[in-house]
C-alpha positions as CSV (number, residue, x, y, z in Angstrom):
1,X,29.6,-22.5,7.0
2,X,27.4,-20.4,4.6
3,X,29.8,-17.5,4.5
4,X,33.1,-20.2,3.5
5,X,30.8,-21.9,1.3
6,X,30.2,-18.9,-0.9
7,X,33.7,-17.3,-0.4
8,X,32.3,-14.6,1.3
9,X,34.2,-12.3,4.2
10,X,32.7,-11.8,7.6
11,X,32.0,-8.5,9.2
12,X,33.4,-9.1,12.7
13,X,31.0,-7.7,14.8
14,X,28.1,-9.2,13.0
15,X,29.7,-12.7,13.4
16,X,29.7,-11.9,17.3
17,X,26.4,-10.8,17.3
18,X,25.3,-14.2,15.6
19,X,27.9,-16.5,18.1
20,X,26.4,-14.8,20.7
21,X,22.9,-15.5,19.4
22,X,23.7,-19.0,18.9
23,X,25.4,-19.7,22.6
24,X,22.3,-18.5,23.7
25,X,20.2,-20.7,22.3
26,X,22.7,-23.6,23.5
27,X,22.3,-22.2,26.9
28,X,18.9,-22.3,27.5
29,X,17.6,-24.7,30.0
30,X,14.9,-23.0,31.4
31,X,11.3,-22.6,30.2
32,X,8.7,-19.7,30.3
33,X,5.4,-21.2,29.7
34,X,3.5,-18.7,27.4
35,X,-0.6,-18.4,26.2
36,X,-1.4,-17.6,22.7
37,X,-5.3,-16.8,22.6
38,X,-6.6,-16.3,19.2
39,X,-8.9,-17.1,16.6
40,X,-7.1,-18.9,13.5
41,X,-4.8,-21.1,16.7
42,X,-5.5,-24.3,14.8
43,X,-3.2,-23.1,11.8
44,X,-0.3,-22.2,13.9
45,X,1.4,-20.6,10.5
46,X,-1.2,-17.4,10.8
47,X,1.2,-16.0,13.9
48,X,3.9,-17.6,12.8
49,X,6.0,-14.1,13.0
50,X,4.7,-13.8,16.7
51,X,5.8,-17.4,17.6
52,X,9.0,-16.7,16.2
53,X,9.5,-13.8,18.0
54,X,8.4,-15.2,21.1
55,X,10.8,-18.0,20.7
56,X,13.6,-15.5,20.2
57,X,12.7,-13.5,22.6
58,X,12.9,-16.5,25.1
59,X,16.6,-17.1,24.4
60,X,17.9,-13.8,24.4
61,X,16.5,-14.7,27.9
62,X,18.2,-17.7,28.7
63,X,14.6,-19.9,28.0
64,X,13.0,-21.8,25.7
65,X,9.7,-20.6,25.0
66,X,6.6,-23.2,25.5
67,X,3.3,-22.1,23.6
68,X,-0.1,-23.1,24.9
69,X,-2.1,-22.4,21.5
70,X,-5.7,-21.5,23.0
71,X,-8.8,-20.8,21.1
72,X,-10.3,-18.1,22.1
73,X,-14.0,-19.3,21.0
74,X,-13.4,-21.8,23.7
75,X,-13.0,-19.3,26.7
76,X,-15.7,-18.3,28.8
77,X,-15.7,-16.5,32.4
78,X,-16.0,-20.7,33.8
79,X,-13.4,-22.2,32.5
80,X,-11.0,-19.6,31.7
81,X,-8.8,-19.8,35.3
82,X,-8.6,-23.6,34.3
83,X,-7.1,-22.6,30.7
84,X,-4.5,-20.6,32.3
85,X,-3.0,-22.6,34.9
86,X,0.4,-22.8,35.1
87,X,0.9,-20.0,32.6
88,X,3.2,-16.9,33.4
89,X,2.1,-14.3,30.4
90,X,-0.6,-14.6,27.7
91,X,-0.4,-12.5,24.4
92,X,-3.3,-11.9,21.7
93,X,-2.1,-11.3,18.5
94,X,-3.9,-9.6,16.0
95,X,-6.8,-10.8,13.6
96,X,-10.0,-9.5,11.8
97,X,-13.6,-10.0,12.6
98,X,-15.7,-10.9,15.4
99,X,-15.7,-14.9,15.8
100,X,-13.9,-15.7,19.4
101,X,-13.7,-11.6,20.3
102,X,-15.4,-12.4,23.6
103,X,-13.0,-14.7,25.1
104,X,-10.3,-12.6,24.4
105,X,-12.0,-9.7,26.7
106,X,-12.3,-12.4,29.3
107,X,-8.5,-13.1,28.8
108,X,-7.8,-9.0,28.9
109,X,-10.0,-8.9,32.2
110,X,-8.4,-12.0,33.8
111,X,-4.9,-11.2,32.9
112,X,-6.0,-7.4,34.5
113,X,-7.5,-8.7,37.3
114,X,-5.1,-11.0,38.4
115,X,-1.9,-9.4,37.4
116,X,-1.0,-12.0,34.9
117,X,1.5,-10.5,32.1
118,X,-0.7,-9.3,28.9
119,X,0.4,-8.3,25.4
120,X,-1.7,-7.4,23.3
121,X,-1.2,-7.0,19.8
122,X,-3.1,-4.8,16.9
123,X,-6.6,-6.2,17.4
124,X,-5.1,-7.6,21.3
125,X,-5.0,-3.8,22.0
126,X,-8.6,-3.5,21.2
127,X,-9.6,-6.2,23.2
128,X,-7.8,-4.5,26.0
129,X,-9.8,-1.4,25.6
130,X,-13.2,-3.3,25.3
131,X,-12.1,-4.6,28.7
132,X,-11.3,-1.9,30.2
133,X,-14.6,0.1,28.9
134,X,-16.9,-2.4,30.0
135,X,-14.9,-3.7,33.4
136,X,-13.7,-0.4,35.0
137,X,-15.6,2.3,32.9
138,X,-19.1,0.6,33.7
139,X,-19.9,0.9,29.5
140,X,-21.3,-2.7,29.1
141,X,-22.3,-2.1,25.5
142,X,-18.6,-1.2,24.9
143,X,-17.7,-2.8,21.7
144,X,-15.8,-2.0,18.4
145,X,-17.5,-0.8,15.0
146,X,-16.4,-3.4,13.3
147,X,-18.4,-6.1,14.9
148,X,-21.3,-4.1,16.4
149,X,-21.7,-1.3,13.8
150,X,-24.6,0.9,15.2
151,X,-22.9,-0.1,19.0
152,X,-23.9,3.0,21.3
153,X,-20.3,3.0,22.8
154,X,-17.7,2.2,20.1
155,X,-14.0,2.5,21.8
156,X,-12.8,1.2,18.6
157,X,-14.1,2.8,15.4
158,X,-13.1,4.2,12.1
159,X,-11.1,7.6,11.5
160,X,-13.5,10.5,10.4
161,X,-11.7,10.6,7.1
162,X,-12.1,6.6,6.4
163,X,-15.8,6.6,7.1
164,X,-17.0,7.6,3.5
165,X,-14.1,5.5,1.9
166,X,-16.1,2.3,0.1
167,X,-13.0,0.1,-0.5
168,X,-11.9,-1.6,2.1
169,X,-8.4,-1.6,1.3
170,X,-8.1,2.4,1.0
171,X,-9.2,2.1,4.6
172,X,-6.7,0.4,5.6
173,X,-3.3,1.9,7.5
174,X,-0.4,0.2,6.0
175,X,3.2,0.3,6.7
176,X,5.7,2.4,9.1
177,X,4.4,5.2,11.3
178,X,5.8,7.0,13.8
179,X,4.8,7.3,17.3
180,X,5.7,9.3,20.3
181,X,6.5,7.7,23.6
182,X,5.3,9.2,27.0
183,X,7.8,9.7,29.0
184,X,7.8,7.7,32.4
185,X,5.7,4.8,30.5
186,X,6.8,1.2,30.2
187,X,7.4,1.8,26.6
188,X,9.9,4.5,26.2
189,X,11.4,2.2,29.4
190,X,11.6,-0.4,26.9
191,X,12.3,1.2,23.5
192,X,14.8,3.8,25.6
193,X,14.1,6.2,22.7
194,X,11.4,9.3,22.5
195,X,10.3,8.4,18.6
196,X,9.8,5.3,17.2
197,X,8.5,4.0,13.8
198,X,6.7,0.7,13.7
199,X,4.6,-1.5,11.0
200,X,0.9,-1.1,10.7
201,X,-2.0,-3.6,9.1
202,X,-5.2,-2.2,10.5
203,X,-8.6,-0.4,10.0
204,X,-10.1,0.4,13.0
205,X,-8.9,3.2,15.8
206,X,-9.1,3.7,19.5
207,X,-11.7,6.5,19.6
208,X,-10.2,10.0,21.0
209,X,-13.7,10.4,22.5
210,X,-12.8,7.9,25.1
211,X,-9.4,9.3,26.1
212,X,-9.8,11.3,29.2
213,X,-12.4,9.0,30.6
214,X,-9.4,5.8,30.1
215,X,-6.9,8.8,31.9
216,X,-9.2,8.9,34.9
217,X,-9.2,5.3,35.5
218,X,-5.3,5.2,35.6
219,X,-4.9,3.5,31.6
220,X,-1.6,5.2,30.1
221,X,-1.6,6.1,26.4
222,X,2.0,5.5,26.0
223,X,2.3,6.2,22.3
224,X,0.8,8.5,20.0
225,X,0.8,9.2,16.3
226,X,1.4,13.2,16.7
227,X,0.7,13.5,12.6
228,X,-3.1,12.1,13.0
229,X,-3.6,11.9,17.0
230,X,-4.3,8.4,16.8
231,X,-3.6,5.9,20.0
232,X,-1.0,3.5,19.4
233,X,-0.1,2.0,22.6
234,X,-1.7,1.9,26.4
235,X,-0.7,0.0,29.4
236,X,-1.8,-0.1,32.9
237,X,1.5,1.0,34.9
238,X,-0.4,-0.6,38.2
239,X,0.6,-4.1,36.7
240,X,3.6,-6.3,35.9
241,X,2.9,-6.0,32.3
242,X,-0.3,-5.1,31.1
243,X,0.5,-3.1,27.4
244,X,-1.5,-3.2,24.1
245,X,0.1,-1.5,20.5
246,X,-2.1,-1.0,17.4
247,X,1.1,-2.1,15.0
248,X,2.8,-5.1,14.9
249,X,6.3,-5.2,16.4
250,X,6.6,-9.3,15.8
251,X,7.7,-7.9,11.6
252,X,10.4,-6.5,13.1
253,X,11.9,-8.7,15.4
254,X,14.8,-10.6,14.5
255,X,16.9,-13.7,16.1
256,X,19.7,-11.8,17.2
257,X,17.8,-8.2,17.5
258,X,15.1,-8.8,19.8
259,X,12.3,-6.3,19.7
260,X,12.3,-4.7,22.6
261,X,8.4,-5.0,23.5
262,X,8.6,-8.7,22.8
263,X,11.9,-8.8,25.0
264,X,10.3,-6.6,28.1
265,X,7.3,-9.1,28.0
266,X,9.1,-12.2,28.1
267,X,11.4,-10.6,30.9
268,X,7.9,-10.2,32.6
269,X,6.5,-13.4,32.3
270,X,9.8,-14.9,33.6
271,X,9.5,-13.1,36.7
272,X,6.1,-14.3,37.1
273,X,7.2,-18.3,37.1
């Protein structure tokens, strides 16, 4: 309608890819029923480029996408088996800040535990190392730098170069990076490509000291930023879906160009229904 309305030509094969796009979300008659834990859940607009891709995702798999929008300050070891009934995957988007951190590492560990599909994303892949640092590695002070600052076990801390670095903002990494896929990982399954670039809004790292003793308890470091040796993706191969990425894939997802780690954990959560 648009494209007569202006006058304009069509492209042929982008007009099929946006008919098909279309058909599938007239097909869908399914659902997938999907937790969002977070802290800002009460303003649905602050992930509104994760619901989005979620949603899209969901067609492109013949479903419609239901979110359960669960604060994470709410979630305790009691009453989190309650919050997830009748859920099939649970994502945790990113966000800055300590306030409802520890019942997202109850979600991590319960999703881990019990084979549940996880995503995390940005600050969700921090909460999956926290997890896993304090659940499998026996660190119980495990923590991040940002919260605890003087913690004795920080699994996520600040590059050696941003340490000295007073504004905030010059800490941050911003934008596209690339980052190298391990072969035989769910990821470069997923992305079917060695070298990827994605979007990055972040301050804090996964802390190389850490590495080898994650390796020995079966975590996968999927993806790594060769320039600066910086963790940008683990998973747990052991699961159904259990991955975490430092950047955020929902910026570039699109309705009829589904990003492939939003795709792979929808396809997931659909075969845990």
């Amino acid at each position: 309608y648009i494209m007569r309305k202006m006058k304009l030509k069509s492209k042929g094969e982008e007009d099929g890819k946006w008919r098909k796009m279309i058909e599938n979300y007239r097909k869908a008659t399914e659902t997938v029923n999907i937790g969002l834990v977070g802290k800002y859940t009460e303003l649905h607009d602050a992930y509104l480029s994760v619901e989005q891709a979620l949603i899209d995702a969901g067609y492109a798999n013949n479903h419609k996408v239901n979110i359960r929008w669960i604060n994470s300050e709410e979630l305790n070891k009691d009453n989190i088996k309650e919050s997830f009934e009748e859920l099939n995957g649970i994502i945790v988007p990113g966000g800055f800040g300590g306030r409802g951190m520890e019942g997202m590492v109850e979600t991590s560990k319960y999703c881990r535990e019990n084979n549940m599909p996880y995503f995390g994303i940005c600050l969700g892949m921090q909460i999956a190392a926290i997890d896993i640092a304090r659940n499998i590695l026996g660190l119980a002070d495990a923590n991040t730098a940002e919260v605890v600052a003087d913690c004795k076990n920080p699994v996520i801390s600040l590059m050696k170069e941003q340490r000295d670095i007073e504004d905030i903002g010059g800490t941050l990494r911003l934008g596209n990076y690339e980052c190298h896929l391990k072969d035989k990982s769910l990821a470069k399954e997923l992305y079917g490509e060695e070298f990827i670039q994605e979007r990055h809004r972040h301050r804090y790292e996964f802390n190389n000291d850490y590495r080898e003793q994650f390796e020995q308890n079966n975590v996968v470091f999927s993806g790594i930023n060769d320039q600066y040796n910086l963790v940008e993706m683990l998973e747990i191969p052991q699961n159904k879906f259990f991955l975490g990425c430092q950047f955020h894939p929902e910026f570039k997802s699109r309705p009829n160009r589904i990003h492939p780690l939003f795709n792979g954990f929808i396809k997931a959560s659909i075969e845990n229904k």
